[in-house]
C-alpha positions as CSV (number, residue, x, y, z in Angstrom):
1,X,0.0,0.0,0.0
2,X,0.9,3.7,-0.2
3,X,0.2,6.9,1.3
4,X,-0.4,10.2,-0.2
5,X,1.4,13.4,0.5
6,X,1.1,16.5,-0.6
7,X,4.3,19.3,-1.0
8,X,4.0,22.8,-2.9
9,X,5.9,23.5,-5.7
10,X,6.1,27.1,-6.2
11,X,2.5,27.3,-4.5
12,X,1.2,24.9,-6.4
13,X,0.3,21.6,-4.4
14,X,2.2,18.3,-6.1
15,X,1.0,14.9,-4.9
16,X,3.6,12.1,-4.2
17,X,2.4,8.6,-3.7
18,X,5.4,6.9,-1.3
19,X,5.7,2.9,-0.8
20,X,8.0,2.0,1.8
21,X,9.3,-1.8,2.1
22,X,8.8,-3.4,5.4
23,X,11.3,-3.1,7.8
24,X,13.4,-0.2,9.8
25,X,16.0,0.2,6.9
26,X,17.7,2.6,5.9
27,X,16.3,1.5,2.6
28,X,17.7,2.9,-0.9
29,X,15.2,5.3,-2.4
30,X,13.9,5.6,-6.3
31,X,12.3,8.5,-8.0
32,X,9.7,6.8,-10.5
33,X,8.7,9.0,-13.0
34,X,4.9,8.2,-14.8
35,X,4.2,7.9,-18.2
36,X,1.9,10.9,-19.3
37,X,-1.7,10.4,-18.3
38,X,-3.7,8.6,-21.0
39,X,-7.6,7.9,-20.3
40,X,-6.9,9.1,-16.7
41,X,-7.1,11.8,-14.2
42,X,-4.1,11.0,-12.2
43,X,-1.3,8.5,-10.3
44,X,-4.5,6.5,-8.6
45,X,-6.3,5.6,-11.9
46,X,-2.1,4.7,-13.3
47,X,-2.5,1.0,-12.8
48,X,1.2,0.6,-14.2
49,X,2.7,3.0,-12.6
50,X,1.2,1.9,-9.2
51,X,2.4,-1.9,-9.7
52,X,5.8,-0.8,-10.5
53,X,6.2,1.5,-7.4
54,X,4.8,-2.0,-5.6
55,X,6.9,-4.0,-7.2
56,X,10.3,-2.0,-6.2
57,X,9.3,-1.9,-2.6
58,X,8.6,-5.4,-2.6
59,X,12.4,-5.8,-3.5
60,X,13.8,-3.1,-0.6
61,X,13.0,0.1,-2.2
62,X,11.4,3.4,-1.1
63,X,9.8,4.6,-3.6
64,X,8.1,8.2,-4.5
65,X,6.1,9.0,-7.0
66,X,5.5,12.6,-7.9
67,X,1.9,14.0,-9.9
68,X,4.1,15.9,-12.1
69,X,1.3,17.2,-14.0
70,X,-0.2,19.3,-11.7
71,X,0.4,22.2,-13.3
72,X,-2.7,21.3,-15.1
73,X,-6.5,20.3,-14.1
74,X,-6.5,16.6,-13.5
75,X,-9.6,16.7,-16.2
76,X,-7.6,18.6,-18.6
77,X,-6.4,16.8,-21.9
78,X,-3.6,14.9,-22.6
79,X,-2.7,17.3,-25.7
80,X,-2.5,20.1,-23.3
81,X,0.1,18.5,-21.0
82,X,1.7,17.1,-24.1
83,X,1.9,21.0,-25.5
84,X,2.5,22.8,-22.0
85,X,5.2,20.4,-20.8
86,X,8.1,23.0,-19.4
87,X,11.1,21.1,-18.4
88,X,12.0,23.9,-15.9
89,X,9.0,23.3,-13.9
90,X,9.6,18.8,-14.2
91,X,13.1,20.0,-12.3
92,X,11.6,21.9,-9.8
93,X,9.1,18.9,-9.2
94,X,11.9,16.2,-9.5
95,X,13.8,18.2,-6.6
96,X,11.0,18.5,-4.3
97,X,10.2,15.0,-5.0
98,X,14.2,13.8,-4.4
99,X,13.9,16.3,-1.5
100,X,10.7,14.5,0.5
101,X,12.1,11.1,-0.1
102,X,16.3,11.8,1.2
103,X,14.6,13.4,4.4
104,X,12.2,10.4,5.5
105,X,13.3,8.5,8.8
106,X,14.1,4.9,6.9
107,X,15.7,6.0,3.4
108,X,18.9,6.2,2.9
109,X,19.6,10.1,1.0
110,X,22.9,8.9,-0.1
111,X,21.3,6.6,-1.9
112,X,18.7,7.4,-4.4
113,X,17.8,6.2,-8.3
114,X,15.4,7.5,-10.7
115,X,13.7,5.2,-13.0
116,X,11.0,6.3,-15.5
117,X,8.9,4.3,-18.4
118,X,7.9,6.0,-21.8
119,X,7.2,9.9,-21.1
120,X,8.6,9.1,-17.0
121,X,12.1,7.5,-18.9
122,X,12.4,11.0,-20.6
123,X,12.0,13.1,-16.8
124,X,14.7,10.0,-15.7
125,X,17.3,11.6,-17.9
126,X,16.3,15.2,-17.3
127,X,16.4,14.5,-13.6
128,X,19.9,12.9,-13.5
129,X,21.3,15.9,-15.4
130,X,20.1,18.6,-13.2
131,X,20.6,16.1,-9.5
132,X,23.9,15.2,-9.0
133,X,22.7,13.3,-6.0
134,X,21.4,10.4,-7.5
135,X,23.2,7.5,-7.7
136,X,21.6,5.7,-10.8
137,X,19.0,6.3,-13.2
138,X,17.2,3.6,-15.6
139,X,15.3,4.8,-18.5
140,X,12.5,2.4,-20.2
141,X,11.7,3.3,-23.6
142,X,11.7,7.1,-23.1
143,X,11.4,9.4,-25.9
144,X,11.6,13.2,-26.8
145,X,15.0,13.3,-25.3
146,X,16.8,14.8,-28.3
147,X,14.1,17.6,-28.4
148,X,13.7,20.4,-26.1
149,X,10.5,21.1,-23.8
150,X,9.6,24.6,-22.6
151,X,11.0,28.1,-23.1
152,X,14.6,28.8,-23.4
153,X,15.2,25.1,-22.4
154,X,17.7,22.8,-24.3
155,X,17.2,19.1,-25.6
156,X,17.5,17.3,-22.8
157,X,20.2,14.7,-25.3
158,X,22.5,17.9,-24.4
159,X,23.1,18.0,-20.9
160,X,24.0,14.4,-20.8
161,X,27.9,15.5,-19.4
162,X,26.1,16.9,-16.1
163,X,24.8,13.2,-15.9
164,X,26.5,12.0,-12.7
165,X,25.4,8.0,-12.0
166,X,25.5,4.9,-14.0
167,X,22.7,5.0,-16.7
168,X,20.4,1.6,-17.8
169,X,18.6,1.8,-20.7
170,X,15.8,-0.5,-22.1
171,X,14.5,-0.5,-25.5
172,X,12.5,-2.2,-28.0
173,X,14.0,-2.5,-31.3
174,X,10.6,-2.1,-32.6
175,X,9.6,1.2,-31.2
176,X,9.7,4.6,-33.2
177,X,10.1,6.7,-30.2
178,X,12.5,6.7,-29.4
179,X,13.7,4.6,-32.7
180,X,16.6,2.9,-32.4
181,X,18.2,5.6,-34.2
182,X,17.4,7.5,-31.7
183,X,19.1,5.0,-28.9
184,X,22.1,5.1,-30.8
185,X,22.3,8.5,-30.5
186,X,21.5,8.5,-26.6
187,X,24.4,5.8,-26.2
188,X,27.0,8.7,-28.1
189,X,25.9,11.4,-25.9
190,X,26.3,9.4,-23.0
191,X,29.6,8.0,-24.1
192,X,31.1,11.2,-25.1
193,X,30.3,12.6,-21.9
194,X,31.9,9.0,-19.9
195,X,28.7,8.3,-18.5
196,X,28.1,4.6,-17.6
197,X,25.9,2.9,-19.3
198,X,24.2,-0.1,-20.0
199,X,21.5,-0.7,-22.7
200,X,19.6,-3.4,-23.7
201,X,17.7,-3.7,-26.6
202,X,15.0,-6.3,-27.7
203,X,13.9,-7.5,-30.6
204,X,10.5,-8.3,-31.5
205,X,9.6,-5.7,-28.8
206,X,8.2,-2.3,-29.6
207,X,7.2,0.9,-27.0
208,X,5.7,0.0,-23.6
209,X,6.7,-3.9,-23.8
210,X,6.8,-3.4,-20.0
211,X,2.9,-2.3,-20.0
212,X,0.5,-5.3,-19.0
213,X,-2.6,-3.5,-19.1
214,X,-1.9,-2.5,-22.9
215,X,-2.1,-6.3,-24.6
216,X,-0.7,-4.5,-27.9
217,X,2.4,-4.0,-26.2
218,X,2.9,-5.3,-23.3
219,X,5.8,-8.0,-23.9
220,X,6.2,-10.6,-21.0
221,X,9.7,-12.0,-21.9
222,X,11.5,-9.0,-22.9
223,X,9.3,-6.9,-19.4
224,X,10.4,-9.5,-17.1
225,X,14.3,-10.1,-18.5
226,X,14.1,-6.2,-18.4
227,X,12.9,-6.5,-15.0
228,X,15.9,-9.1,-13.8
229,X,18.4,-6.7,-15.4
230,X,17.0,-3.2,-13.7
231,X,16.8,-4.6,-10.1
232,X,20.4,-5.7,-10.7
233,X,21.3,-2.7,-11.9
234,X,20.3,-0.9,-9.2
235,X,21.4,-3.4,-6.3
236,X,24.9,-2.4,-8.0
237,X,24.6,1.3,-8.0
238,X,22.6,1.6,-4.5
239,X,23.2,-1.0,-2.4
């Protein structure tokens, strides 16, 4: 189960669903970016997102999950969050967010991730660039990167050399966005800035092979191989 808290972000009141493992810990922490709302109001009606945040505490891990799209009505459409999205307001969320989680009694600061699917795996690698705090960062099938969101922001592709933890990225070589044209160019920014990195890429497997609710996508042996490699990746980087 989770609980709900509430934090202002520039006065305007963000949600963050925590799940905390059992036990006293310190536990490691993760950052888990959502996909952008589709055919719902908010995090509660995000079945994905919600197992996901489950299934990490079930293997040791705080996790927080920020509403970043409050700056909109809940009711308001997905084409005007698409539009509207401003990069410089996703970092002041991601920092309130990475804020509220280092400061609880049973995480560990020192030892935070960020992991994001789809739109979330886009805010992943926006949020390691501007957070040198965290100590890994795993980004599922998360497009837009090489384009820039908001006024006077850059692609977020171009601030991969303030990237401070190892990055995981998972892909399906059947997606178009990102293509794996795209990937290739995410693995040259990252290794021309000595970021390190591990991606995998599957075959037969397009965008949101990890999402069980869609059966178009969803993709059970490439999700749970991808699964296997991400909690080793981060038992490596935060344990």
């Amino acid at each position: 189960m989770y609980d709900i808290h509430t934090v202002r972000v520039q006065d305007s009141p963000m949600e963050i669903f925590l799940y905390e493992p059992e036990g006293n810990g310190p536990h490691p922490g993760i950052v888990l970016a959502q996909h952008i709302p589709v055919g719902h109001t908010g995090i509660e009606n995000d079945a994905f997102t919600l197992k996901t945040a489950e299934r990490y505490a079930e293997n040791g891990y705080a996790v927080a999950v920020p509403f970043i799209f409050h700056w909109w009505p809940k009711e308001a459409g997905i084409e005007i969050k698409r539009a509207e999205f401003r990069d410089d307001w996703t970092v002041l969320d991601l920092e309130a967010c990475y804020d509220f989680l280092a400061s609880r009694e049973h995480v560990d600061g020192a030892r935070i991730g960020i992991v994001g699917h789809c739109w979330g795996g886009r805010v992943a690698w926006l949020g390691a660039c501007h957070n040198r705090g965290y100590r890994a960062c795993a980004i599922f099938y998360g497009g837009r990167i090489k384009l820039p969101m908001g006024p006077n922001t850059p692609p977020a592709i171009d601030l991969a050399g303030k990237i401070n933890c190892a990055v995981a990225g998972f892909f399906g070589n059947e997606d178009e966005n990102p293509s794996p044209a795209d990937v290739d160019d995410y693995e040259a920014a990252l290794a021309a800035a000595k970021v390190p990195h591990v991606f995998q890429r599957y075959d037969h497997a397009g965008h949101g092979f990890q999402s069980f609710a869609n059966k178009e996508r969803f993709h059970p042996q490439a999700s749970e191989d991808a699964w296997g490699k991400v909690l080793a990746f981060l038992q490596e980087n935060l344990a």
